[in-house]
C-alpha positions as CSV (number, residue, x, y, z in Angstrom):
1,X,84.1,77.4,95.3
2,X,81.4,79.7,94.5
3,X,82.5,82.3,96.4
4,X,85.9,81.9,95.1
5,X,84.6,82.0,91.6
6,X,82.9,85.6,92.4
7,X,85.8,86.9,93.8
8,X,88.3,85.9,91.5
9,X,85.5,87.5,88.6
10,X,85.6,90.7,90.1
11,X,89.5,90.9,90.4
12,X,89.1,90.2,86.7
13,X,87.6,93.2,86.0
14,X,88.9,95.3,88.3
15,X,92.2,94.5,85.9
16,X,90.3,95.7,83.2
17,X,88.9,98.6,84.9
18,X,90.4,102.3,83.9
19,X,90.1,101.6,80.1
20,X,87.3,103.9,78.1
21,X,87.4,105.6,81.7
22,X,91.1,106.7,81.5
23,X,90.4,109.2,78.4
24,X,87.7,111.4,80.5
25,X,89.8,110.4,84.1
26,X,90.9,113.8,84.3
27,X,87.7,115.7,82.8
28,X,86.3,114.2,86.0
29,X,88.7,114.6,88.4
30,X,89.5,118.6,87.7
31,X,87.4,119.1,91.4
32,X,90.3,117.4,93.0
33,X,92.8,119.7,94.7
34,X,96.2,117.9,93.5
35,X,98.5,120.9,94.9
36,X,96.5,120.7,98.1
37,X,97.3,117.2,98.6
38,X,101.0,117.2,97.2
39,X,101.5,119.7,99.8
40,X,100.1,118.0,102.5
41,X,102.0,114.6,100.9
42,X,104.9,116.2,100.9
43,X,104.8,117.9,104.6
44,X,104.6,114.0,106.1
45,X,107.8,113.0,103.8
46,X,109.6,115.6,104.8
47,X,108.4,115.3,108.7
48,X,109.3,111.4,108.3
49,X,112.6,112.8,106.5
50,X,112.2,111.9,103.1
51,X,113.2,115.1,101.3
52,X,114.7,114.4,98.0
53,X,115.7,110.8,96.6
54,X,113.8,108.2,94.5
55,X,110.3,108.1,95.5
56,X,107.7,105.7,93.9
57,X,103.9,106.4,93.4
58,X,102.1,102.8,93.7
59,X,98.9,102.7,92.0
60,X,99.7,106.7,89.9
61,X,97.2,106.8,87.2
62,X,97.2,109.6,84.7
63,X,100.3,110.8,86.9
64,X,98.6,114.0,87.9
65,X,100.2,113.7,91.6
66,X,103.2,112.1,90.2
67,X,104.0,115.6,88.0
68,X,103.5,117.2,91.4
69,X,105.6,115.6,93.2
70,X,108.7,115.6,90.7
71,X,108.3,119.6,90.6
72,X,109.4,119.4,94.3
73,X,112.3,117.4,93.9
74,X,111.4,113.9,94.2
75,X,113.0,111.4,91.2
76,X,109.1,109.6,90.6
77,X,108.8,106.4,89.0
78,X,105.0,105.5,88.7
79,X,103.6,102.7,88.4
80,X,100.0,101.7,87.0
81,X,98.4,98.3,85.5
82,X,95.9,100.6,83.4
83,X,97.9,100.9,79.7
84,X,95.5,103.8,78.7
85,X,96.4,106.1,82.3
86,X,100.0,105.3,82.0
87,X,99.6,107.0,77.9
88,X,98.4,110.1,79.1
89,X,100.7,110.1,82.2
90,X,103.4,110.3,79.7
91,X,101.8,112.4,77.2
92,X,101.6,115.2,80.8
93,X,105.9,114.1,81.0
94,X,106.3,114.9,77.2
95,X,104.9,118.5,77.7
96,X,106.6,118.8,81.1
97,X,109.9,117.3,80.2
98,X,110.1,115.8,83.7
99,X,112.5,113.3,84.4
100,X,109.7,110.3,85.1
101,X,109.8,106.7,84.7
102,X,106.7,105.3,83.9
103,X,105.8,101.6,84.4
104,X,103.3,99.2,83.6
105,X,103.0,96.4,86.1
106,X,100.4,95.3,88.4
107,X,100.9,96.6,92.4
108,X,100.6,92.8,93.4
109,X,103.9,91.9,91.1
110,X,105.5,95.0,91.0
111,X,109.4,95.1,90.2
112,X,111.6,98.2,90.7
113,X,115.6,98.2,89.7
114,X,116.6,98.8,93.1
115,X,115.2,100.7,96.3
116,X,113.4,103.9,97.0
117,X,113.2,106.6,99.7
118,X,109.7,105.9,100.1
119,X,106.4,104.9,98.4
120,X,103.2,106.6,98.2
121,X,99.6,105.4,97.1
122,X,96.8,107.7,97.5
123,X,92.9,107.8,95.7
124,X,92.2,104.5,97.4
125,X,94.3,102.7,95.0
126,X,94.9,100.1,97.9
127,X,91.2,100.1,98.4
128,X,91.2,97.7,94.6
129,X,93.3,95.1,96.5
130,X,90.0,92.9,97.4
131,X,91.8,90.2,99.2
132,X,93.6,90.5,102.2
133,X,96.3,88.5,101.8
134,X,97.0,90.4,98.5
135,X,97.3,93.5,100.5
136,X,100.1,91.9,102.5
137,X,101.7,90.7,99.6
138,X,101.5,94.6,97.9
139,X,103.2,95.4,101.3
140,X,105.5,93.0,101.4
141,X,107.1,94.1,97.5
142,X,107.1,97.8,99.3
143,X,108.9,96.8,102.1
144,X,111.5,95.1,99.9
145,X,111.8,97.6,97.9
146,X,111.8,100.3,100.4
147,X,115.6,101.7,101.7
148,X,116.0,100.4,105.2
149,X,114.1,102.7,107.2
150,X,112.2,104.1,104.4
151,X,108.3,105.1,104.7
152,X,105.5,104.1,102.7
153,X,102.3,106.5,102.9
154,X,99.1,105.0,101.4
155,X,95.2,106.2,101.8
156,X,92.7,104.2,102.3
157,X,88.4,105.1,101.8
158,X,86.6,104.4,104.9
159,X,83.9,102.1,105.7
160,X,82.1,104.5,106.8
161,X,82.3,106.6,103.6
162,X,81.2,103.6,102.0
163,X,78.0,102.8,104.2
164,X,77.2,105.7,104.7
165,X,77.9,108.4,101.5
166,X,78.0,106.2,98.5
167,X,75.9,103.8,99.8
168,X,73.1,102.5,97.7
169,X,73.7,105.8,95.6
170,X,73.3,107.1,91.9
171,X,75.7,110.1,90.8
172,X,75.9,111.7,87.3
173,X,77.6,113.6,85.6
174,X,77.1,116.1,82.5
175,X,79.7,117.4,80.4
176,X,80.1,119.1,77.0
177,X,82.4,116.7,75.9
178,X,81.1,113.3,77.9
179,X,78.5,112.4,80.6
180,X,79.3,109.4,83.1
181,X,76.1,107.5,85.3
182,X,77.2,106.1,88.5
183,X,75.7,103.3,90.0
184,X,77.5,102.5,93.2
185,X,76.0,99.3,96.0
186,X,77.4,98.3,99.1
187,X,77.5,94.9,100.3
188,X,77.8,95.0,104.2
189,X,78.8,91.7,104.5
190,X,81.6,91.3,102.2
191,X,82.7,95.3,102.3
192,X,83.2,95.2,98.9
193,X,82.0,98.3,97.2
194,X,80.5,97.8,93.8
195,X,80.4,100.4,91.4
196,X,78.6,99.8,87.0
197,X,80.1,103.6,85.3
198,X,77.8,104.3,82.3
199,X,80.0,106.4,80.1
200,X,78.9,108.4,77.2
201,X,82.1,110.2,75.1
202,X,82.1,112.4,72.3
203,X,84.5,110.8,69.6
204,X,83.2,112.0,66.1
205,X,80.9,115.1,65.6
206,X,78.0,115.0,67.8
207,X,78.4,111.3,67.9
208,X,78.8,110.3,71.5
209,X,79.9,106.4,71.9
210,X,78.4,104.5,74.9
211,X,81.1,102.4,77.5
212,X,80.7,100.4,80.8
213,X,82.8,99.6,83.4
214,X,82.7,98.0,86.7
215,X,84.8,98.8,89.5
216,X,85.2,97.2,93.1
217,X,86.9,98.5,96.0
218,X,87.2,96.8,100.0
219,X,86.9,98.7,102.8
220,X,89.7,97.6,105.4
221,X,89.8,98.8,108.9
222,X,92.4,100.4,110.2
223,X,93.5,97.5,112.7
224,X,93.4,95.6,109.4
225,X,95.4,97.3,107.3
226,X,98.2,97.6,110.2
227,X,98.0,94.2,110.5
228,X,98.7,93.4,107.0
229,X,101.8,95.9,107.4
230,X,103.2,93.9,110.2
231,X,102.8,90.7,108.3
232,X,104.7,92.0,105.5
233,X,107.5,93.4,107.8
234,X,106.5,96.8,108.2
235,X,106.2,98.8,111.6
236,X,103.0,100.7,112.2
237,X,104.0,105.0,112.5
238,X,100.9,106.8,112.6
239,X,97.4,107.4,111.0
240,X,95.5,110.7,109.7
241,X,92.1,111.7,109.1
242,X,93.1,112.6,105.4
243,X,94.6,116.4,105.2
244,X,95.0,116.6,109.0
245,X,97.1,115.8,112.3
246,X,94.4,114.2,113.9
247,X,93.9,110.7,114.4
248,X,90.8,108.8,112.4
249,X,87.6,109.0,114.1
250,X,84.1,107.3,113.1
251,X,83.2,109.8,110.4
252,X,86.4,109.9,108.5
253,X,85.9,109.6,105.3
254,X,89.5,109.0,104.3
255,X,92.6,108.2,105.9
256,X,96.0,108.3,105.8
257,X,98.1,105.1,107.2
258,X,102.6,105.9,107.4
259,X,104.5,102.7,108.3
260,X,107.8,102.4,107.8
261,X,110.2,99.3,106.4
262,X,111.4,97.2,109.5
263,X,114.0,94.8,107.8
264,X,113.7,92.5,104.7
């Protein structure tokens, strides 16, 4: 029961999470390459044959990738729980007057008005899914709403990159406009990685307000996460080492897992 309790606490705030966070989200993020992985995102869609259509993007934040994505084609719906990333996301489709529906709904109860080409999830949103049979149930509600033969494409972080870089680790962070402190811990046993963000913004003047979050992320194995597919319907296609051909090996840091719907 205990156990339980934790467990259902820290999907609790992981619902929460993404709140004072959103606001700076992309301050932060500006190191990641978004065209560089569009491009490689959209080289497997296209290799799988997906190269126009309805595609959705599971778990799509500020919609950074989703903007991407729609300049290539794609008719993106995107959906997010986090009320303050979907704002900006449409804020970015307001000044880009791109054609993208937006909604807010949680990945485990996610409702679409009919099927898609495929369905993408990358930036370890799958990773926040802290319970395995939730994972199959977020597979199952992409293989129903996936066209029959349609592909889903999802990342997922490593275990390894959990052990072994963010580890027992303290990162931060110093802007002009806002600072973050990030205190990340590992638990082994459990593979749940914990991470407390300090966040100090600038709102009025030289006035910089204080925030915390905390975030929690599972590691799945690969064998665990094809499982969960097959459970939910799906047939297994392949696995990357993120931004390559080449399958996963022990140091990969991030992966890419392509299965495809296999019947409702």
């Amino acid at each position: 029961m205990l156990r339980f309790k934790l467990w259902y606490e820290k999907v609790m705030i992981n619902m929460d999470a993404y709140t004072s966070f959103a606001s700076v989200y992309d301050m932060f993020m500006d190191n990641i390459p978004y065209g560089e992985w569009c491009a490689y995102l959209t080289s497997l869609l296209k290799e799988y044959g997906v190269e126009d259509g309805i595609l959705l993007d599971l778990g799509c934040g500020t919609g950074s990738l989703t903007e991407l994505l729609a300049q290539e084609g794609y008719d993106m719906i995107g959906v997010d729980f986090s009320e303050d990333m979907l704002q900006i996301a449409m804020e970015k489709r307001e000044e880009s007057g791109l054609p993208i529906l937006y909604l807010l709904q949680d990945m485990r109860e996610f409702e679409l008005y009919g099927t898609v080409r495929a369905v993408v999830s990358i930036c370890d949103s799958m990773n926040y899914i802290l319970d395995y049979g939730e994972l199959v149930q977020v597979f199952s509600l992409v293989n129903n709403y996936l066209d029959p033969g349609g592909i889903f494409i999802f990342d997922l972080n490593t275990e390894y990159k959990y052990r072994e870089i963010l580890a027992q680790s303290t990162i931060a962070e110093d802007r002009e406009e806002s600072s973050f402190i990030w205190d990340n811990d590992y638990d082994e046993t459990e593979r749940i990685n914990e991470y407390d963000l300090t966040l100090f913004i600038k709102e009025d003047g030289d006035l910089y307000r204080k925030y915390r979050e905390t975030h929690f992320q599972r590691a799945y194995t690969l064998d665990e996460a094809a499982a969960a597919a097959k459970e939910a319907g799906m047939e297994f296609v392949a696995a990357y080492d993120a931004f390559t051909r080449e399958a996963p090996g022990e140091t990969s840091e991030r992966i890419y897992i392509i299965v495809r719907e296999h019947g409702k």
